[in-house]
C-alpha atoms as one frame of an Amber mdcrd trajectory, in Angstrom:
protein
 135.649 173.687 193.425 133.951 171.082 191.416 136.281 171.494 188.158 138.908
 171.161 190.710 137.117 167.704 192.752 136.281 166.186 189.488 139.594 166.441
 188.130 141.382 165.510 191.062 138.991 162.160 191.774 140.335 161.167 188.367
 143.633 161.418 189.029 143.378 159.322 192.137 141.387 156.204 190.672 144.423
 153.957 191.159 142.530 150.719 192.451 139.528 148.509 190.789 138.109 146.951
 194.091 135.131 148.296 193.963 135.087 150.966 197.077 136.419 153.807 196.098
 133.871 155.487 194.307 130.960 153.563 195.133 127.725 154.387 194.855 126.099
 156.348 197.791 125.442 154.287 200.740 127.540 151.196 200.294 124.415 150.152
 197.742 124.781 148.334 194.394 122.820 148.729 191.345 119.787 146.003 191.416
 119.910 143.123 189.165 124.333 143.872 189.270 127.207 140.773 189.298 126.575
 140.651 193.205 123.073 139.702 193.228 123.990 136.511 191.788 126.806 136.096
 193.857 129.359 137.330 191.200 132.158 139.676 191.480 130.796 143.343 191.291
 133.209 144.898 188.448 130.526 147.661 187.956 132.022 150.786 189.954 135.737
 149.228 188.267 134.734 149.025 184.593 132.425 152.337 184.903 135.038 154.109
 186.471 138.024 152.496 184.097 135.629 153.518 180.685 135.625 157.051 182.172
 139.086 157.110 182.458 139.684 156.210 179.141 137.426 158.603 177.943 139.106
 161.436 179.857 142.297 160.203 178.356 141.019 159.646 174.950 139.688 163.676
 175.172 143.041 164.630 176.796 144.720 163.234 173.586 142.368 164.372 170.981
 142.701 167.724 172.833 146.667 167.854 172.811 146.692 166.690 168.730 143.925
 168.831 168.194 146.489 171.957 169.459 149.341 170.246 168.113 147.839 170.469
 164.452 146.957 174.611 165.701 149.888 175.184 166.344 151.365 173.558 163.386
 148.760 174.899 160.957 149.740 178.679 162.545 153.794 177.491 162.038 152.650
 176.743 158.171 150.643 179.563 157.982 153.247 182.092 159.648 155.798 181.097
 157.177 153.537 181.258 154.375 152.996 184.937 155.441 156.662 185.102 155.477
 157.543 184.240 152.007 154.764 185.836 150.445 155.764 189.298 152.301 159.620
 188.705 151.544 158.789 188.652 147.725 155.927 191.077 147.521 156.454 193.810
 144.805 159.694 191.902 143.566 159.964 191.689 139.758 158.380 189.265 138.534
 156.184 188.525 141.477 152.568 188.356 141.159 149.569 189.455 144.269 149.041
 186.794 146.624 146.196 184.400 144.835 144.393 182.946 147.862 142.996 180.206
 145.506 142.163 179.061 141.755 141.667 182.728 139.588 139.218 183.503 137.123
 139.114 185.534 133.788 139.139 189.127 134.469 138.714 189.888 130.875 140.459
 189.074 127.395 140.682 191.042 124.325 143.440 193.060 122.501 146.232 194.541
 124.166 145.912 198.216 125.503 149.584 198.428 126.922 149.486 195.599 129.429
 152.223 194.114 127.823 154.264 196.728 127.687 153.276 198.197 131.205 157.263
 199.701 132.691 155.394 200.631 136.641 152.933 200.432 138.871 151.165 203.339
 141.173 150.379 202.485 144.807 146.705 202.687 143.643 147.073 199.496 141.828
 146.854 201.321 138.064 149.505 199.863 135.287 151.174 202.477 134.125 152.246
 202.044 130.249 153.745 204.606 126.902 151.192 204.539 124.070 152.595 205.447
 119.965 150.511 206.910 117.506 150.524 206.577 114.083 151.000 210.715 113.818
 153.891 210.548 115.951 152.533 211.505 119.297 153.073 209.949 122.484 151.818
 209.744 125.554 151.704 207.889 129.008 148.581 206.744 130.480 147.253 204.857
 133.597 144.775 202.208 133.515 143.455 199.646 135.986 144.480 196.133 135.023
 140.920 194.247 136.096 139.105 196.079 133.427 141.469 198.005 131.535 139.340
 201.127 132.319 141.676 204.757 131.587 142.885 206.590 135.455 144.589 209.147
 133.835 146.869 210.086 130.384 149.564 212.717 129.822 150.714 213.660 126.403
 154.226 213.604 126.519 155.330 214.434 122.324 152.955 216.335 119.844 152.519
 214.702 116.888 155.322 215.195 114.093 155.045 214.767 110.477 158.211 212.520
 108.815 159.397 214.859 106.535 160.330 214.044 103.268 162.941 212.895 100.816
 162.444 209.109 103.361 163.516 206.066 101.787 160.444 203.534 101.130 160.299
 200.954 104.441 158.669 200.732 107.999 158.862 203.698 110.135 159.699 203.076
 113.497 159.432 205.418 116.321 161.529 206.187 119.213 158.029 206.133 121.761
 158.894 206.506 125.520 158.838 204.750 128.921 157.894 205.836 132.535 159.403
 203.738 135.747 158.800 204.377 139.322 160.812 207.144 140.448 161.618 207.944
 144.370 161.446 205.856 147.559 157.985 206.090 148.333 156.716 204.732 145.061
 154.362 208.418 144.640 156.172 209.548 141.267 157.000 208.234 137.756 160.069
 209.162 135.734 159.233 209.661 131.919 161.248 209.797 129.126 160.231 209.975
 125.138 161.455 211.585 121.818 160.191 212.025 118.425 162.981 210.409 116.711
 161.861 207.686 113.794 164.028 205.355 112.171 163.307 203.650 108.443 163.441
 200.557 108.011 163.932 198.838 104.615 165.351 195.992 102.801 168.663 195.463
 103.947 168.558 199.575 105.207 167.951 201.487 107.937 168.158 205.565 108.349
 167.849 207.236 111.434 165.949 210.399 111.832 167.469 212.285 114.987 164.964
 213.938 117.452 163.598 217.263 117.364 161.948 217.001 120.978 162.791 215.110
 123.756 161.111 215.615 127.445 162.205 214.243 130.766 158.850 214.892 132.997
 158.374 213.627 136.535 154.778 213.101 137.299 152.637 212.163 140.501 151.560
 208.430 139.782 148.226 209.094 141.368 146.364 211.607 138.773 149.672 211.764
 136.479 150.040 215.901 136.959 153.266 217.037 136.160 155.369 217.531 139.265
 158.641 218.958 137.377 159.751 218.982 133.715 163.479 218.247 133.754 163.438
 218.806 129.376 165.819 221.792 129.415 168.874 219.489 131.201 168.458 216.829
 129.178 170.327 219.030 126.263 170.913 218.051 122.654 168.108 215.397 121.697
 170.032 212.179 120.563 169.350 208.817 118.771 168.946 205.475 120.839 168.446
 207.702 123.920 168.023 205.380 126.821 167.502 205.446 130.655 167.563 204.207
 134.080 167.151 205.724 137.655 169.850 205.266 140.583 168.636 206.526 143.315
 167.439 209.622 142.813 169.555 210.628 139.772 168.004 209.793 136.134 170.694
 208.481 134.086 170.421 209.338 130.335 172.328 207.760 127.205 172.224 208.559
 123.653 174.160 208.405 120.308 175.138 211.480 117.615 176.717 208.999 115.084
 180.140 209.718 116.335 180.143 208.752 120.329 177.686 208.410 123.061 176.567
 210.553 125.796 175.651 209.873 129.377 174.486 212.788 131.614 173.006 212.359
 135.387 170.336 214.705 135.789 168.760 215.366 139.800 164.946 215.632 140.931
 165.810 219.260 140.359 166.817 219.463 136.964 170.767 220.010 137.953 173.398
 217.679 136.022 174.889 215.896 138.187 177.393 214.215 135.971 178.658 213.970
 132.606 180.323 211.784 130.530 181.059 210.635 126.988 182.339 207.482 124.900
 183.489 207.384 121.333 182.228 204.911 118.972 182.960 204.445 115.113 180.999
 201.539 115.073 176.870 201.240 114.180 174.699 198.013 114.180 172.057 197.273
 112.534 169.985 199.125 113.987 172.148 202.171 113.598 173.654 203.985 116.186
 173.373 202.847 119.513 173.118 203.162 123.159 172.061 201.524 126.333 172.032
 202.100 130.134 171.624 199.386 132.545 171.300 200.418 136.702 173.438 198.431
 138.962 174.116 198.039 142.616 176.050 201.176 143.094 176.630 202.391 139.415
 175.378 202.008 136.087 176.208 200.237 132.689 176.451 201.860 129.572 176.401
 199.951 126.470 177.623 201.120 122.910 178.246 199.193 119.610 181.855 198.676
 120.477 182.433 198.656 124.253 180.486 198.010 127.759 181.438 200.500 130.344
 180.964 200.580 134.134 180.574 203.958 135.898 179.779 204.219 139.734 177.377
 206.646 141.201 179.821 209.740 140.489 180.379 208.779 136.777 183.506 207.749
 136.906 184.510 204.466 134.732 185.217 201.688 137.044 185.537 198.625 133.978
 185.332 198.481 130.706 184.854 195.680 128.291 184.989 195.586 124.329 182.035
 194.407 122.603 181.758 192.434 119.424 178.918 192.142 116.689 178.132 188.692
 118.296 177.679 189.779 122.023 175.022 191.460 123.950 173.946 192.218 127.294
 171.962 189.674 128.587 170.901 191.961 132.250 173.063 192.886 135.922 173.003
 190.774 138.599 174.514 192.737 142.050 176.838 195.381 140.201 177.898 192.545
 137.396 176.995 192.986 134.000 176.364 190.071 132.328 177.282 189.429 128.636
 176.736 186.217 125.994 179.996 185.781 124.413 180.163 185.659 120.670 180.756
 181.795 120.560 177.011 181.827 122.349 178.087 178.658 125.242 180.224 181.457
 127.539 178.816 183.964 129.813 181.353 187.052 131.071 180.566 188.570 133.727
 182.066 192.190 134.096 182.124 193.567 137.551 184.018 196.583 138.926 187.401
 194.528 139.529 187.722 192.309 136.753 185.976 190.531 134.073 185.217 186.264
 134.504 184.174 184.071 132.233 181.904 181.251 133.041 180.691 178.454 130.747
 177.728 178.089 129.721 174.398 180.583 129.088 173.470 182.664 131.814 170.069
 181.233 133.497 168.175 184.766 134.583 166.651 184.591 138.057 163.228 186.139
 136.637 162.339 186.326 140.478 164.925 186.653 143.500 164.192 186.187 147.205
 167.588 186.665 148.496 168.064 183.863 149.596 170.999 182.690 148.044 172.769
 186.394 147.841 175.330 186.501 145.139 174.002 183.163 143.375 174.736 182.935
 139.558 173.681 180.436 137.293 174.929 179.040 133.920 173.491 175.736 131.797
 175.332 174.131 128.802 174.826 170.125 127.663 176.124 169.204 130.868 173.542
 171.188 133.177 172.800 173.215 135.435 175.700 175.343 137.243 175.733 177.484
 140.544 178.501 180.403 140.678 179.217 183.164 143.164 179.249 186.738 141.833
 183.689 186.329 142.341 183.253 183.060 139.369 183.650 180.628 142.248 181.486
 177.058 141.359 179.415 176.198 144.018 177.794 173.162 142.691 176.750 171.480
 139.324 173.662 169.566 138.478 173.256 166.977 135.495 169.925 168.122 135.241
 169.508 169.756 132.178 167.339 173.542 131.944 165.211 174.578 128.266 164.211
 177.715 129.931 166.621 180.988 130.091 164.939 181.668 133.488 164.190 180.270
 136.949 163.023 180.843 140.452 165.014 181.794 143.514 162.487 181.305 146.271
 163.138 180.184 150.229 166.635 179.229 149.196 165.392 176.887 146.077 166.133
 177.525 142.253 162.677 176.285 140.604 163.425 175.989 136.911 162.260 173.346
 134.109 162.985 170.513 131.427 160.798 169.211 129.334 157.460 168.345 130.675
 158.806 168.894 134.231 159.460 172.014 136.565 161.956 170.905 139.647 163.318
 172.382 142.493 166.923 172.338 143.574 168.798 173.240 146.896 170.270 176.441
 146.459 173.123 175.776 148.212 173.897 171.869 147.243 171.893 171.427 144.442
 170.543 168.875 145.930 166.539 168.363 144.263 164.068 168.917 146.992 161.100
 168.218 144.336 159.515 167.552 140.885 156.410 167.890 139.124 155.552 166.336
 135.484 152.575 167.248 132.707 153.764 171.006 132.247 154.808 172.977 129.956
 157.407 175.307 132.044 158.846 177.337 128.590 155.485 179.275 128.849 157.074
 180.772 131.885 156.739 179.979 135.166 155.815 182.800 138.100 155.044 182.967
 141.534 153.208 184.983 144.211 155.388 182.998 147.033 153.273 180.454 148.125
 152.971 178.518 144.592 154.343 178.440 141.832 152.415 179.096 138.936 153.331
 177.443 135.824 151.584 176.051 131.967 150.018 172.634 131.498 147.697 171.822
 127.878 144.569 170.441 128.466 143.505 166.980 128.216 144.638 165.511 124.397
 146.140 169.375 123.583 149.696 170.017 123.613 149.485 174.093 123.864 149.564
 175.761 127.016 145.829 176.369 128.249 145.542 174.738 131.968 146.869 177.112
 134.956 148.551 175.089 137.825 149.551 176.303 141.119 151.911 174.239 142.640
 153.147 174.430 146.767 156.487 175.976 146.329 157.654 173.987 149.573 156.735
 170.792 148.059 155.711 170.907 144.845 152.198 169.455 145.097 149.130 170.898
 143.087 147.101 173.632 145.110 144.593 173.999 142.251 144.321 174.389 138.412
 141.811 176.380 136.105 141.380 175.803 132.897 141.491 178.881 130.482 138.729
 179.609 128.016 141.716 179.662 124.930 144.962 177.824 124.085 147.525 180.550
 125.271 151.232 180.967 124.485 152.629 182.100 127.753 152.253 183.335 131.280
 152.987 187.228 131.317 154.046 188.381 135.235 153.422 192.625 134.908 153.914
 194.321 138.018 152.152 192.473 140.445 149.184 191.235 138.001 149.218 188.069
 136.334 148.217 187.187 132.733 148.511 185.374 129.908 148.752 185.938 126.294
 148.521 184.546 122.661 148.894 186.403 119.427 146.407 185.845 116.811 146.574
 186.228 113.382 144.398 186.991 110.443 142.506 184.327 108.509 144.152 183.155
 105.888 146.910 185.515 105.889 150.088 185.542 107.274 150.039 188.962 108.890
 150.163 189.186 112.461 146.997 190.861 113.832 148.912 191.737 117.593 148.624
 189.863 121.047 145.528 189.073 122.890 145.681 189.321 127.084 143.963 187.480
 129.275 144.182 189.074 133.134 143.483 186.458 135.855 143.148 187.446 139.125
């Protein structure tokens, strides 16, 4: 009941005469107004300060849960974004605030990492000079070994080899099934020679398909025996759960869909009379609902059963540039047109394709293309949504919260991804050493006071583009390096006075 008096007496002060809420007794404070024979304002003013007060707390107490709530609104869609990107290519762990070195020293397959186990390890194919190769698992922070799987014995390059560089086929693992509890690897022992102005291709002897558990790398199932005749070039991608295989004789390429099981699911092959310089070739590419298989003279679309859905003839001047959706797209030979070859046609749009390194979702079906003019918004049918006179000097951008975060210059920007309209801008960067995110910022380059290389790490609000923090790096970098989750940053050094390149140095942050 006295919560309840109080409050209600103060709610009910509506006069300043100086009864109601007089002192006990009728009696006024000695040496008051009235002893003189003055007005008494004392019970007035007291009880008009109080009032005040009250009000002056009310207030402070509705902004203070105003600015709560607001902070929880801000935070809650933080949450949001970072969730709605989290293990997306090319997104990097949430970084609560500025990172520090992890460590720095000489690549040991971080840059060439293809997947990542759900205990955190980077999971990357290691070459030796003997031929062998192998797949091993190592945790990013300190680059300490989880586990390793020899995958080819070594092989001796047999002899009569023209003089040159041997080069050898090596091997890749990617994250295979829905749970994220297996890797998919593929390697051969094929080598090619390379010389001046040659190149001869040594077909493989061996080539194994393995499936292996991503948390101690034990094999789960060797699917060797259906991957059949060991070919040149061989490539691969999964779709689902079939592993799609390509390779070249010399004469045509073949494709063959191979199950968890070690079934074929599919097969299918291409003729090709033509060989680049790199000999013969092949390439598979996963899309939405299919996959693309690329030879020296054509680009084919197959769907999930293996049937060809589009083709497209390649010249010596064009080249896959990635898929978007279940569009291919390709650099045209004059290098200012991009086609793109879907299912039901093939459309060609002007300018370079601009790769969305990193893709929300937000703007589903978005395509973007940048000649001298700018920058240009398509929809996967070739239909222009909007063009921008701002210019691009990166192949790459952004897609996140329904922006397109890309660069020019000194400055990164962000542009509505549905006008085009710029929403904000930031200056002193250096956004070609690529630019990543972990959904709250966006991480890009700056140099350091007087430098002009990349060596200052700034994390910028991806709402508004303001600065969250920056750290300084011990050494002058030359890019940013995204890898599954883990972010890093490289440089390649070289040997004193020599012009030989002595490989990349990493630096994980985290």
């Amino acid at each position: 009941m006295a919560r309840g008096d109080a409050r209600t007496d103060v709610e009910l002060v509506e006069d300043d005469d100086g009864t109601t809420g007089a002192p006990p007794g009728g009696g006024r404070p000695p040496g008051g107004a009235a002893a003189h024979g003055g007005d008494d304002p004392t019970g007035a003013s007291h009880r008009t300060r109080r009032r005040v007060l009250v009000l002056g707390a009310a207030l402070v107490a509705v902004l203070l849960a105003v600015g709560v709530v607001g902070q929880a609104v801000v935070a809650s869609r933080e949450r949001a974004r970072i969730e709605a990107v989290a293990g997306l290519p090319g997104v990097v762990d949430a970084l609560d605030g500025p990172v520090r070195v992890l460590r720095s020293g000489a690549d040991d397959g971080f840059l060439r990492a293809s997947a990542r186990t759900p205990d955190g390890f980077l999971v990357a194919s290691r070459q030796g000079e003997d031929g062998a190769a192998s797949v091993r698992a190592f945790d990013p922070a300190d680059g300490t070994v989880a586990w390793e799987v020899e995958l080819i014995a070594p092989r001796d390059v047999l002899e009569p080899l023209p003089g040159g560089e041997v080069v050898r086929s090596g091997g890749w693992c990617v994250e295979y099934g829905s749970d994220g509890d297996l890797l998919v690897c593929l390697a051969d022992d094929g080598v090619s020679v390379v010389g001046r102005g040659t190149l001869t291709q040594v077909a493989p002897t061996t080539t194994r398909l393995l499936v292996l558990d991503a948390h101690d790398g034990s094999v789960v199932s060797d699917l060797s025996a259906a991957v059949g005749e060991s070919l040149s070039s061989m490539s691969g991608a999964v779709l689902d759960d079939l592993v799609v295989l390509a390779g070249a004789d010399g004469s045509a390429v073949h494709v063959r869909a191979i199950t968890v099981d070690g079934s074929v699911e599919w097969e299918a092959t291409f003729p090709t009379t033509t060989t680049t310089a790199y000999g013969s070739y092949a390439e598979v590419h996963a899309t939405t609902d299919g996959v693309a298989v690329v030879t020296a003279d054509a680009l084919m679309l197959l769907d999930a059963s293996g049937a060809t859905v589009q083709g497209h003839q390649m010249t010596s001047d064009s080249f896959v540039r990635g898929t978007a959706g279940d569009a291919v797209l390709v650099l045209a030979q004059d290098d200012e047109t991009t086609l793109v070859v879907r299912p039901d046609g093939v459309r060609s749009l002007p300018g370079r394709w601009v790769t969305l390194a990193v893709d929300d979702g937000s703007a589903p079906g978005l395509l973007l293309t940048s000649d001298t003019s700018g920058l240009h918004a398509w929809d996967l049918d070739g239909g222009p949504l909007w063009s921008s006179e701002q210019p691009v000097n990166q192949q790459d951008a952004v897609l996140l919260d329904g922006r397109v975060i890309a660069g020019y210059a000194t400055e990164l920007f962000a542009l509505d991804a549905g006008t085009g309209a710029e929403r904000w801008r930031a200056g002193g960067l250096l956004p070609d050493a690529t630019v990543a995110t972990d959904g709250r910022h966006v991480l890009a380059m700056a140099p350091s006071p007087g430098g002009s290389a990349p060596q200052v790490l700034v994390a910028l609000d991806a709402t508004g583009g303001g600065v969250a923090w920056r750290v300084t790096l011990p050494d002058e970098v030359t890019a940013l390096r995204p890898t599954h989750g883990v972010l890093a940053a490289y440089r390649f050094d070289r040997f004193d006075g020599s012009t030989g390149d002595a490989g990349p140095v990493v630096t994980v942050l985290g």
